[in-house]
Residue frames as a rotation matrix with the C-alpha (Angstrom) as fourth column:
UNK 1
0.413 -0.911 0.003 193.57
-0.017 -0.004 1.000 46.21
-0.910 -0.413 -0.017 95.62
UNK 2
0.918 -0.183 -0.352 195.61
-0.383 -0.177 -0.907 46.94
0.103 0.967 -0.233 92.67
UNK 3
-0.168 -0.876 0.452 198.55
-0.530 0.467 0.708 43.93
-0.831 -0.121 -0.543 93.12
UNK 4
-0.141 -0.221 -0.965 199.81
-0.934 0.353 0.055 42.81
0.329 0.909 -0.256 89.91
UNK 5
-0.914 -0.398 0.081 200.44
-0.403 0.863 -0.304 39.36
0.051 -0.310 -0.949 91.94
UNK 6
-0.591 0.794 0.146 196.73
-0.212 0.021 -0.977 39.49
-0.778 -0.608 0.156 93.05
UNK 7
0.278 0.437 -0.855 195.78
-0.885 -0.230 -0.405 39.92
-0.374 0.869 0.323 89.26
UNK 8
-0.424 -0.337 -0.840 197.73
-0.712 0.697 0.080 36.82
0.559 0.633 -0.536 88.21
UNK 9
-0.887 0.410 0.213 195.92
0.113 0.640 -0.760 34.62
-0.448 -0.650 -0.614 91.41
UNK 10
-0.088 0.952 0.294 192.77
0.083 0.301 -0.950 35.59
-0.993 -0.059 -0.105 90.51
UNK 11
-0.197 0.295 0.935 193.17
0.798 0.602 -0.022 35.36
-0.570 0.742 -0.354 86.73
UNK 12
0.759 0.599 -0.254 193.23
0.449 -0.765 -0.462 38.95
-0.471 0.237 -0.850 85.38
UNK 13
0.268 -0.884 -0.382 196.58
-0.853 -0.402 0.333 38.80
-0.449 0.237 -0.862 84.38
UNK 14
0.814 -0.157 -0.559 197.86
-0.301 0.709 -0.638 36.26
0.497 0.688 0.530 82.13
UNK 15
-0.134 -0.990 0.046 201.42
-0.965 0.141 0.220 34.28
-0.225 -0.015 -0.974 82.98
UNK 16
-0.241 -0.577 -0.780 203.28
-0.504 0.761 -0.408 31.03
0.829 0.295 -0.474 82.66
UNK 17
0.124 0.488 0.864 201.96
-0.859 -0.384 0.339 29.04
0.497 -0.784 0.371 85.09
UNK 18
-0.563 -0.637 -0.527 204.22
-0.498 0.770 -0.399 26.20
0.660 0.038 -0.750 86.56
UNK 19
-0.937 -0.074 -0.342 202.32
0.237 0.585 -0.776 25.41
0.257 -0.808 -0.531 89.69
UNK 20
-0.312 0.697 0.646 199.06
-0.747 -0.600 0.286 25.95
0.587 -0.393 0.708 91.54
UNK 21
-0.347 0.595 -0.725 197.34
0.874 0.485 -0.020 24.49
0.339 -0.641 -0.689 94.59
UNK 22
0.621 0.784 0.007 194.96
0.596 -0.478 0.645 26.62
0.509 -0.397 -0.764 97.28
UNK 23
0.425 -0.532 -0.732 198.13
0.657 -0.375 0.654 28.43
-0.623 -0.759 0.190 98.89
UNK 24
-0.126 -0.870 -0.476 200.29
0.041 -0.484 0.874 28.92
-0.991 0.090 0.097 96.40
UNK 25
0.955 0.257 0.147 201.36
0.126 0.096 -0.987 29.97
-0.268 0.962 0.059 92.70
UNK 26
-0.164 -0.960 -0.226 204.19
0.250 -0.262 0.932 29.56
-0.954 0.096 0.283 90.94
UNK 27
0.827 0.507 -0.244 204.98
0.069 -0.521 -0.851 31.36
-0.558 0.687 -0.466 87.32
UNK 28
-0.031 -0.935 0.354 207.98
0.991 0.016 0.129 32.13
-0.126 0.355 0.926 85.18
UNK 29
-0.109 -0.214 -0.971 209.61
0.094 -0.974 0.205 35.84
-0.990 -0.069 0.127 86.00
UNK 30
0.938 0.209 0.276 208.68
0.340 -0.418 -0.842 37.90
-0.061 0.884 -0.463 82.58
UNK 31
0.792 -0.603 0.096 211.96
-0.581 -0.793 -0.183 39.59
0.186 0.089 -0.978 83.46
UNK 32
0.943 -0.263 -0.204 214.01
0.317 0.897 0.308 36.40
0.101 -0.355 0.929 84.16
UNK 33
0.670 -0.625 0.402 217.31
-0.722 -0.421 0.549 37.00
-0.173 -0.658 -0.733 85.98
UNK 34
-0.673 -0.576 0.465 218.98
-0.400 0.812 0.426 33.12
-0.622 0.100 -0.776 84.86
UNK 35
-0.769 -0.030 -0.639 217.85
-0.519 0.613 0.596 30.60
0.374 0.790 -0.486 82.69
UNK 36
-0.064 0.669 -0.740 215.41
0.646 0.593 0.481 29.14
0.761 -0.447 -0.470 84.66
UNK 37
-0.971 0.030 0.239 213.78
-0.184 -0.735 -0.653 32.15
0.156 -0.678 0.719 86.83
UNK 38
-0.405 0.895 -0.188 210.53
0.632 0.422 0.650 31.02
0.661 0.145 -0.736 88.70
UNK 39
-0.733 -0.388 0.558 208.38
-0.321 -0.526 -0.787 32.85
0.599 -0.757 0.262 91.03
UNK 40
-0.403 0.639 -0.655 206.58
0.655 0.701 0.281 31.56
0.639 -0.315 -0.702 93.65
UNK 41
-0.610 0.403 0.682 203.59
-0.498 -0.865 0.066 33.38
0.617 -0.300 0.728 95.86
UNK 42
-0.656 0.754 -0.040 201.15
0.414 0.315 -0.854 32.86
-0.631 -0.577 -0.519 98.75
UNK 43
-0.324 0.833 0.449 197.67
0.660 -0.141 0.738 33.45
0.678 0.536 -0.504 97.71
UNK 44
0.485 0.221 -0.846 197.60
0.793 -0.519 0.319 35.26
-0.369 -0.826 -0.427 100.63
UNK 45
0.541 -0.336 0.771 198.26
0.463 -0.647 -0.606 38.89
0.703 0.685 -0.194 100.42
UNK 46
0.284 -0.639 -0.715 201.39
0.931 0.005 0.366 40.01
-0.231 -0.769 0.596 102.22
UNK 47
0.932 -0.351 -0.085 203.02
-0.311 -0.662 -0.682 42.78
0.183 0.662 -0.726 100.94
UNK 48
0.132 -0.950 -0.283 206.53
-0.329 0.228 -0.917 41.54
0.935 0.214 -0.282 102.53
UNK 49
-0.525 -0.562 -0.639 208.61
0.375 0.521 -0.767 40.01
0.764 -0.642 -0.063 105.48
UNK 50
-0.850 -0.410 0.329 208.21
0.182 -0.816 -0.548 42.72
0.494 -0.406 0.769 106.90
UNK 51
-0.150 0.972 0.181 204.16
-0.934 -0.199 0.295 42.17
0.323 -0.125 0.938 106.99
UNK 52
-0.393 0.274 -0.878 204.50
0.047 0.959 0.278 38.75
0.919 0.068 -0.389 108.03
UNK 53
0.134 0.343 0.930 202.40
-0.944 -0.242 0.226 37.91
0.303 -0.907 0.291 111.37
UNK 54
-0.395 -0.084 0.915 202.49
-0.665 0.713 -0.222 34.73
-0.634 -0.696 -0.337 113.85
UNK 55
0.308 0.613 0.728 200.02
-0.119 0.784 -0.609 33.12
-0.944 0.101 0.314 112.16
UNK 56
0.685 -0.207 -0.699 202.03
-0.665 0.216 -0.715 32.91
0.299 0.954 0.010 108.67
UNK 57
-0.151 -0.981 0.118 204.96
-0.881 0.188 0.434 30.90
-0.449 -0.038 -0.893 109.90
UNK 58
0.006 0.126 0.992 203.51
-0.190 0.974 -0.122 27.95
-0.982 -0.188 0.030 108.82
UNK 59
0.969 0.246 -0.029 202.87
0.104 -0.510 -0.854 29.41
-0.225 0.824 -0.520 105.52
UNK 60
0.301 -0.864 -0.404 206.63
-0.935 -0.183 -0.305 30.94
0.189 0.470 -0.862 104.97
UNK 61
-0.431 -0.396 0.811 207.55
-0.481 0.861 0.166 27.10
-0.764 -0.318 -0.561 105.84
UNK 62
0.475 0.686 0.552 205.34
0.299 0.464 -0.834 25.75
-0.828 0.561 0.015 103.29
UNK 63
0.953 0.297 -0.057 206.82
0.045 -0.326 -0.944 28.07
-0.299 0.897 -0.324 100.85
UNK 64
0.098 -0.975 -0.198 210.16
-0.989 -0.118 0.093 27.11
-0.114 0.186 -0.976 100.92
UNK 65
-0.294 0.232 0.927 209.15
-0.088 0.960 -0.267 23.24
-0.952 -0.160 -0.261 100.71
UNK 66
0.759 0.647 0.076 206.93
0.079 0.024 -0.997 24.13
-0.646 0.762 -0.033 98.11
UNK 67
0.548 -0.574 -0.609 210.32
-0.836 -0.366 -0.408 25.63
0.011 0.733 -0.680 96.06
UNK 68
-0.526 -0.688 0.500 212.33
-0.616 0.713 0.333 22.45
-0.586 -0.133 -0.800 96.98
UNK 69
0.071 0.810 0.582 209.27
0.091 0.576 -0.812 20.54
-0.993 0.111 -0.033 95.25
UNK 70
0.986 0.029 -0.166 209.58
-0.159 -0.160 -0.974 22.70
-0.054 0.987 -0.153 91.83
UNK 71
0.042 -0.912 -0.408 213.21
-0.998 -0.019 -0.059 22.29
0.046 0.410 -0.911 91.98
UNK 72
-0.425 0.032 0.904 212.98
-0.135 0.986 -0.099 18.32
-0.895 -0.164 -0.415 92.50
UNK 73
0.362 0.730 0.579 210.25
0.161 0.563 -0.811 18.18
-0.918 0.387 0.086 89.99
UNK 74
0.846 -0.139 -0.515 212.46
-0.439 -0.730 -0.524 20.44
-0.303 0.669 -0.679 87.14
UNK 75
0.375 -0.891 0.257 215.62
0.878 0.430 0.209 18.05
-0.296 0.147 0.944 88.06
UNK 76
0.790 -0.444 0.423 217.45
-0.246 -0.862 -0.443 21.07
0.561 0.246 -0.790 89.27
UNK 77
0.687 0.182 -0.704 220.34
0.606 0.392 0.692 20.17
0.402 -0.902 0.159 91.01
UNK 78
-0.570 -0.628 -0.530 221.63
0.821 -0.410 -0.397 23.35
0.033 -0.661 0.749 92.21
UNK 79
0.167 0.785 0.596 219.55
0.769 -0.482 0.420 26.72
0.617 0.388 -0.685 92.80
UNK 80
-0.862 -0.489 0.137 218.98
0.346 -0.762 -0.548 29.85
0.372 -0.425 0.825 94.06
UNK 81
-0.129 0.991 0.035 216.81
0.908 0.104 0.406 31.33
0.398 0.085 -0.913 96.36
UNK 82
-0.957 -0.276 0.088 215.89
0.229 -0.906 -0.357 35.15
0.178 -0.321 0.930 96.71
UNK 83
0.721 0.646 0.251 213.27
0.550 -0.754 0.359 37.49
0.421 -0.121 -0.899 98.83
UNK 84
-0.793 -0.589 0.159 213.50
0.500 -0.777 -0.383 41.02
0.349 -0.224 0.910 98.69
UNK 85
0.299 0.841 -0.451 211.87
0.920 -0.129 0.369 43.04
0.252 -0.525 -0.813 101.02
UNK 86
0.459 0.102 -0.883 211.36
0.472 -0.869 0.146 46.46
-0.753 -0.484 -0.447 100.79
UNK 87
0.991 -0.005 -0.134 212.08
-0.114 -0.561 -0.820 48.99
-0.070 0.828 -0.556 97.88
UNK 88
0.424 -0.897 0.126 215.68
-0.883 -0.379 0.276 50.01
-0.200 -0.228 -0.953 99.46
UNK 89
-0.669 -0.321 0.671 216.42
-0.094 0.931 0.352 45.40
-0.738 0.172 -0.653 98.93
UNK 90
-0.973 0.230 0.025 215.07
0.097 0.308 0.946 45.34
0.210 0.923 -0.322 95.17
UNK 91
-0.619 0.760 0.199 211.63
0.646 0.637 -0.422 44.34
-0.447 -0.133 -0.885 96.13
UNK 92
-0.955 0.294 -0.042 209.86
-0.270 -0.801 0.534 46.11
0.123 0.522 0.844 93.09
UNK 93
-0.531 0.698 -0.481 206.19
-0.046 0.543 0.838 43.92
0.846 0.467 -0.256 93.91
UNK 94
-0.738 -0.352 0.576 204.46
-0.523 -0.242 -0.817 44.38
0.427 -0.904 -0.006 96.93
UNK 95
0.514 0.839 -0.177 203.35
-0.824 0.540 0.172 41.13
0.240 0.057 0.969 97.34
UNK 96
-0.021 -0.938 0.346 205.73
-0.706 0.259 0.659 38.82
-0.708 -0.231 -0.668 99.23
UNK 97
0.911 0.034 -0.411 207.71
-0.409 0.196 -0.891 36.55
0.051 0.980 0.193 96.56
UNK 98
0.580 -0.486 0.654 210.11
-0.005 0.801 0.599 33.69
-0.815 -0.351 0.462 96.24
UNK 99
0.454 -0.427 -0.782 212.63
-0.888 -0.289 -0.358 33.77
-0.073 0.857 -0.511 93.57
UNK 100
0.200 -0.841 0.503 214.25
0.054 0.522 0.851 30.52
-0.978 -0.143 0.150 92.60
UNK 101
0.691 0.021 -0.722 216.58
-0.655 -0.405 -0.638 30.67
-0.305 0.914 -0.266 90.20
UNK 102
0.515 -0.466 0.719 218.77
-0.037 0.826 0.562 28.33
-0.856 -0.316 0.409 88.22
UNK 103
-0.196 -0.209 -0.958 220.95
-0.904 -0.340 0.259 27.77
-0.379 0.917 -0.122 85.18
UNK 104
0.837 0.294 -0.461 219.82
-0.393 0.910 -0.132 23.93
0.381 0.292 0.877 84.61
């Protein structure tokens, strides 16, 4: 599989790495949108919403917790959160992705 996201999970890609556990990664956006532009990933490969099945809901729950966590842990207290899905809504990775952003 040739996912850039996949490359940074398994370590073939360098980044900033804020987070990790067995689900998830989080990173800082190379292309940062705000002052404080993280992204956050399943280890699982989605490609998008759009690919989600039954058995992820627990998962797309997890991964909005998980962003309340890095924003708690950053002492953010206000943020954004963005998924795009699908070329035509930004989504330039096809690997589903959390944006949170913030200005501090």
């Amino acid at each position: 599989m040739d996912c850039l996201f996949c490359k940074i999970i398994n370590k073939e890609v360098s980044s900033d790495i804020i987070y990790e556990d067995d689900k998830f990664l989080a990173f800082k956006d190379i292309n940062p949108k705000a002052p404080i532009h993280f992204l956050i990933i399943p280890k699982k490969h989605i490609t998008s919403i759009n690919h989600l099945q039954e058995e992820d809901k627990m998962l797309i729950g997890e991964l909005i917790f998980l962003a309340k966590k890095i924003a708690e842990e950053k002492n953010l207290d206000g943020y954004q959160l963005h998924i795009n899905v699908g070329r035509n809504g930004g989504q330039i990775i096809d690997h589903l992705h959390l944006h949170l952003l913030a200005n501090k």
